[in-house]
C-alpha positions as CSV (number, residue, x, y, z in Angstrom):
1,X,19.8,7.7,-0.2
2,X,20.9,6.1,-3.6
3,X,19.1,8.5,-6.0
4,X,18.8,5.6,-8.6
5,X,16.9,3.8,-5.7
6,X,14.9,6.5,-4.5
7,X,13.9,7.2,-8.2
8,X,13.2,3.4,-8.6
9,X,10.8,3.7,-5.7
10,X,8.5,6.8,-6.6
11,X,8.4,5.5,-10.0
12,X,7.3,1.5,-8.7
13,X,4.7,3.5,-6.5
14,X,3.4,5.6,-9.1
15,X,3.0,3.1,-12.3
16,X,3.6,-0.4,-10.7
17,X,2.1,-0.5,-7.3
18,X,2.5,-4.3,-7.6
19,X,1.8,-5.3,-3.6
20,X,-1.8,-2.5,-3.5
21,X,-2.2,-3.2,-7.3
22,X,-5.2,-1.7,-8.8
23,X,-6.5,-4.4,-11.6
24,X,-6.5,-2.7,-15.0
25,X,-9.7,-3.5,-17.1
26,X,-10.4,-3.0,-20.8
27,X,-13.1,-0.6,-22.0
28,X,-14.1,2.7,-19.5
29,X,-16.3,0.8,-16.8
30,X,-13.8,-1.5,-15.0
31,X,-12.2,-0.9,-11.9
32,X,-10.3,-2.2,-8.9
33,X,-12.2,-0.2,-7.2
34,X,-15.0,2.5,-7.6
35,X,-13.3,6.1,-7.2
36,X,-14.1,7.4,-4.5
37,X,-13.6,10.9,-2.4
38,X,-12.7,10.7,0.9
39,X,-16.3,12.0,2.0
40,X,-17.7,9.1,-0.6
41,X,-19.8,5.9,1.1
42,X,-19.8,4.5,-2.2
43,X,-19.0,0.5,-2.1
44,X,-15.3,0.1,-2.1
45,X,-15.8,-2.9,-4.5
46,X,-16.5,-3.3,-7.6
47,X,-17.5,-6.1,-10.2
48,X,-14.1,-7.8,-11.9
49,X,-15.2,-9.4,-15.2
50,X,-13.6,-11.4,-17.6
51,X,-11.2,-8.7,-19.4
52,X,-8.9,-7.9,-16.6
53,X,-5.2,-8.6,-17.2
54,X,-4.5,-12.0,-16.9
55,X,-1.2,-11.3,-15.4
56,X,-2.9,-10.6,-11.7
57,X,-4.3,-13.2,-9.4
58,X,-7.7,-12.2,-9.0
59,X,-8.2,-13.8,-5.2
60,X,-5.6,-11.2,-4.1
61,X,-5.5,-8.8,-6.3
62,X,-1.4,-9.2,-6.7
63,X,0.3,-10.4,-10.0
64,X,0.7,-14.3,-10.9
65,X,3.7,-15.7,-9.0
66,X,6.4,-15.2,-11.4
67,X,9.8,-16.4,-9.7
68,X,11.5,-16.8,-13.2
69,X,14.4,-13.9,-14.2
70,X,13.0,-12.6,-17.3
71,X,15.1,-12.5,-20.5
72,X,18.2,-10.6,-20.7
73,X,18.6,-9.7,-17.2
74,X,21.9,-9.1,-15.5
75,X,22.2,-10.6,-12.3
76,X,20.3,-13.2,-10.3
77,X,18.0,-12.6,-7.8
78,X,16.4,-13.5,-4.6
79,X,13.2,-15.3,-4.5
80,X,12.5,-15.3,-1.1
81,X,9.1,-14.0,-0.1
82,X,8.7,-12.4,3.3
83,X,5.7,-13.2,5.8
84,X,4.3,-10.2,6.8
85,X,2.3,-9.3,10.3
86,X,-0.6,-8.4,8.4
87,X,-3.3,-11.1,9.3
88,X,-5.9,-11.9,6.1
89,X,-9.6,-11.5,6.6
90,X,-10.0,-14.5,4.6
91,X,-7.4,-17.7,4.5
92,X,-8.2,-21.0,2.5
93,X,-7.1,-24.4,3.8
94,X,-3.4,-25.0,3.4
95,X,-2.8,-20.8,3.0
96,X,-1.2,-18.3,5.4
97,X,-2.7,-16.6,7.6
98,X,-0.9,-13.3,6.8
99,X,-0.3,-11.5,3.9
100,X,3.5,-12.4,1.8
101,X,5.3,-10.3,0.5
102,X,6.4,-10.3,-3.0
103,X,10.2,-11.3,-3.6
104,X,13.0,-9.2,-5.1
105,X,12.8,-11.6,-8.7
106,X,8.6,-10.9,-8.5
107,X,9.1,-6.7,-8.0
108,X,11.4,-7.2,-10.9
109,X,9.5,-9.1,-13.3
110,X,6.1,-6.6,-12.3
111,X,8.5,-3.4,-13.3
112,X,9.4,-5.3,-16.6
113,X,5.4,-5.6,-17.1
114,X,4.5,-2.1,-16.2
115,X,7.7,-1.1,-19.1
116,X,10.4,0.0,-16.5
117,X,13.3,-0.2,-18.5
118,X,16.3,-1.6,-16.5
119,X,19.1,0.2,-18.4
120,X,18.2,3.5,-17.9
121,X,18.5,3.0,-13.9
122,X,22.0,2.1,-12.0
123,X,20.2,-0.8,-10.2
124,X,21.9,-3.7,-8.8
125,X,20.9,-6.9,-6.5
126,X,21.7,-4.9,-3.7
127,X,19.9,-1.9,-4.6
128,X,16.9,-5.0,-5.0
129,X,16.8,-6.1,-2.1
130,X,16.8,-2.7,-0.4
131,X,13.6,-1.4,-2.1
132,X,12.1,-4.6,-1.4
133,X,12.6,-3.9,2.5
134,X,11.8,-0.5,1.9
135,X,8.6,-1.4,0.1
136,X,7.9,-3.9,3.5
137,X,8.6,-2.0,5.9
138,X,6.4,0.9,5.2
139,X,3.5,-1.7,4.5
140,X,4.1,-2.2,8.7
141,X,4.7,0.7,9.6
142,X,1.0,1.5,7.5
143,X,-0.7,-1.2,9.1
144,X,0.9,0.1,12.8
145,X,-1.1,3.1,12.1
146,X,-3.9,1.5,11.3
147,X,-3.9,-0.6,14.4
148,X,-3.3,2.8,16.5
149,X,-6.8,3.7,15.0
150,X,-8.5,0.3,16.0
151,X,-7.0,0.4,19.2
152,X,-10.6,2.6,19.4
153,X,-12.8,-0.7,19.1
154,X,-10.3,-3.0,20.9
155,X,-13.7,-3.9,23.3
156,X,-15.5,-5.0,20.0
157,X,-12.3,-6.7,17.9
158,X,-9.5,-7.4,19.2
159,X,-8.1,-9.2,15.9
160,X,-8.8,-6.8,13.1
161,X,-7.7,-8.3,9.6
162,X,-6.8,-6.6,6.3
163,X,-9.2,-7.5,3.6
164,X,-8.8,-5.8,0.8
165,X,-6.1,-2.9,-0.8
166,X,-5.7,-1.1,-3.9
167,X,-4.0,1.7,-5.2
168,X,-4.3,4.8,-7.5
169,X,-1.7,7.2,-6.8
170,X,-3.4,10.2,-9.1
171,X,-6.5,9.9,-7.1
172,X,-5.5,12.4,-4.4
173,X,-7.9,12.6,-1.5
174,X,-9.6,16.2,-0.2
175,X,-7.0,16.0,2.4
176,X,-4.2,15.5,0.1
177,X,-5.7,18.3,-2.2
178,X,-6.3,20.6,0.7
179,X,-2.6,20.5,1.7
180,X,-1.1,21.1,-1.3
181,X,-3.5,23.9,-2.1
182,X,-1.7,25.1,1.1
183,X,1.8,25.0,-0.4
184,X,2.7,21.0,0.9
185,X,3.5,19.1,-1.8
186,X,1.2,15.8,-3.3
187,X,1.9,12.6,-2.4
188,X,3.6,10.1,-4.5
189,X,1.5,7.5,-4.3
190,X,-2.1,6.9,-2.3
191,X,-3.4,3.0,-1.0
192,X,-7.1,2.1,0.3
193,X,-6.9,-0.4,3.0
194,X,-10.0,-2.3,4.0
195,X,-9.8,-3.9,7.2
196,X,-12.4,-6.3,8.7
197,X,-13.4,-5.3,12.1
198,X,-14.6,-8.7,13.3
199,X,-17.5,-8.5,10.6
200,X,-17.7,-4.8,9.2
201,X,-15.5,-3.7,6.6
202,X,-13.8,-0.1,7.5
203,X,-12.2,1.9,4.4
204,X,-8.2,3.4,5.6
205,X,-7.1,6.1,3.6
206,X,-3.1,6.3,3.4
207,X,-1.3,8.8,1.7
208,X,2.4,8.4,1.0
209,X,4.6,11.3,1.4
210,X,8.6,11.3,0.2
211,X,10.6,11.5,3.8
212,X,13.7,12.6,1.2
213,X,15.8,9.6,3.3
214,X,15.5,6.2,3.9
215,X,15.2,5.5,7.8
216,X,17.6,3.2,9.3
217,X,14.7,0.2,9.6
218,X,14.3,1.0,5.7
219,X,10.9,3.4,6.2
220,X,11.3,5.4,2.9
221,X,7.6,7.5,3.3
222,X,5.6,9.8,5.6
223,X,2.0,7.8,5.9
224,X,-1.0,9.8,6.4
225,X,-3.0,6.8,7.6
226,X,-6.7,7.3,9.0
227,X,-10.4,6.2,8.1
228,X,-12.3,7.5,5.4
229,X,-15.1,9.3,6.1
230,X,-17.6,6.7,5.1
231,X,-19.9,6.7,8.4
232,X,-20.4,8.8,11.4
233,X,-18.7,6.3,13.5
234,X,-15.4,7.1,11.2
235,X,-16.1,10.8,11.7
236,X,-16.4,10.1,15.5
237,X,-12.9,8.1,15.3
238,X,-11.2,10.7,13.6
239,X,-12.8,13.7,16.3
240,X,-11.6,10.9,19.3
241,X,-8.3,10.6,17.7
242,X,-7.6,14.4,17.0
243,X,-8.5,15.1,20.5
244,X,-6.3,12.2,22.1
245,X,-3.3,13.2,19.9
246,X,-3.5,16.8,21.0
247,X,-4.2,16.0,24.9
248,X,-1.6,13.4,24.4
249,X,1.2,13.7,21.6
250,X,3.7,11.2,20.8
251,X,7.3,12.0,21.8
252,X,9.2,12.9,18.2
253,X,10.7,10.5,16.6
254,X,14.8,10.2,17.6
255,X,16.9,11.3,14.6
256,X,19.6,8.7,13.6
């Protein structure tokens, strides 16, 4: 893997996180979301008030569309935005129905924001548009293994729909803790996924480990995806799943 890419990526994950952007307030009590511990059934939510950076779009918690190259920059690039299969829990008239992806000109501009400093990094257009389908296709590949997880409800919903995201990649979670204290390492970056299971919000955990090589379909991570323990039925989900897994393991994945 290019090693200014791959350095590119861990460092968008851990101080951009543009797609799952947490919404920076001023003053100690705001937050995208309340901090939680994965054993927490505190409300994912939390009030946004009127000092949150008026930069981010505050219906979807993503930046302002800003398809313009920013001053000084040394090559064009593409502002195409990418549907993704990700179906929104809540669509206005005249809006998709899934969640878009940001383009290669938006992930550039939200780096510039967040003080990545171009120069310092050998990136060009190419090099773009490759961490823009690295940053997508882990997105699906999270939201596959959240699906494998709903599969568990598929009598009650059949159409589960992603509400909600954030992320914080210092907040590790117990399990993320727990395997490190175990000699793993942490991972680089951490999302919360609420999914709307036709009426009840369900909190997904994913943890984002470095694979150390980008995937021929462009999956740059290792996802720990799986409820949060906010309810007994997600405790019951992850005692069904452990048991299903072990009675019924998927084949390994083919090496390319």
């Amino acid at each position: 893997m290019h090693t200014g890419i791959q350095d590119v990526m861990v460092w968008y994950s851990t101080n951009v996180s543009f797609y799952f952007s947490s919404i920076k307030m001023a003053g100690s009590g705001g937050c995208p979301y309340k901090k939680q511990s994965e054993d927490s059934s505190s409300s994912f939510a939390c009030t946004i008030g009127s000092e949150a950076d008026d930069t981010l779009n505050l219906l979807n918690m993503m930046p302002r569309e800003n398809q313009n190259p920013s001053p000084g920059q040394p090559f064009p690039l593409s502002t195409t935005r990418v549907i993704s299969s990700i179906p929104k829990a809540e669509v206005k008239e005249g809006e998709e129905t899934n969640w878009i992806y940001p383009s290669a000109q938006m992930f550039w501009n939200a780096m510039l924001r967040k003080g990545w400093r171009w120069h310092d990094d050998k990136i060009g257009p190419e090099d773009m548009d490759n961490i823009v389908r690295i940053h997508n296709a882990n997105n699906e590949a999270a939201w596959a293994e959240v699906l494998k997880w709903e599969k568990l409800h598929y009598r009650k919903c059949r159409t589960p729909r992603l509400r909600r995201f954030a992320g914080d990649a210092k907040n590790y979670s117990l399990r993320a803790r727990f395997r490190h204290w175990m000699g793993h390492e942490l991972p680089f970056d951490r999302h919360d996924w609420v999914v709307d299971r036709c009426g009840r919000d369900i909190r997904y955990i994913i943890d984002y480990y470095d694979s150390e090589r980008v995937h021929p379909d462009f999956r740059f991570a290792l996802l720990d995806v799986r409820p949060a323990i906010d309810s007994f039925s997600a405790l019951w989900d992850r005692v069904r799943m452990a048991w299903r897994r072990w009675c019924l393991p998927e084949p390994p994945e083919k090496s390319s």
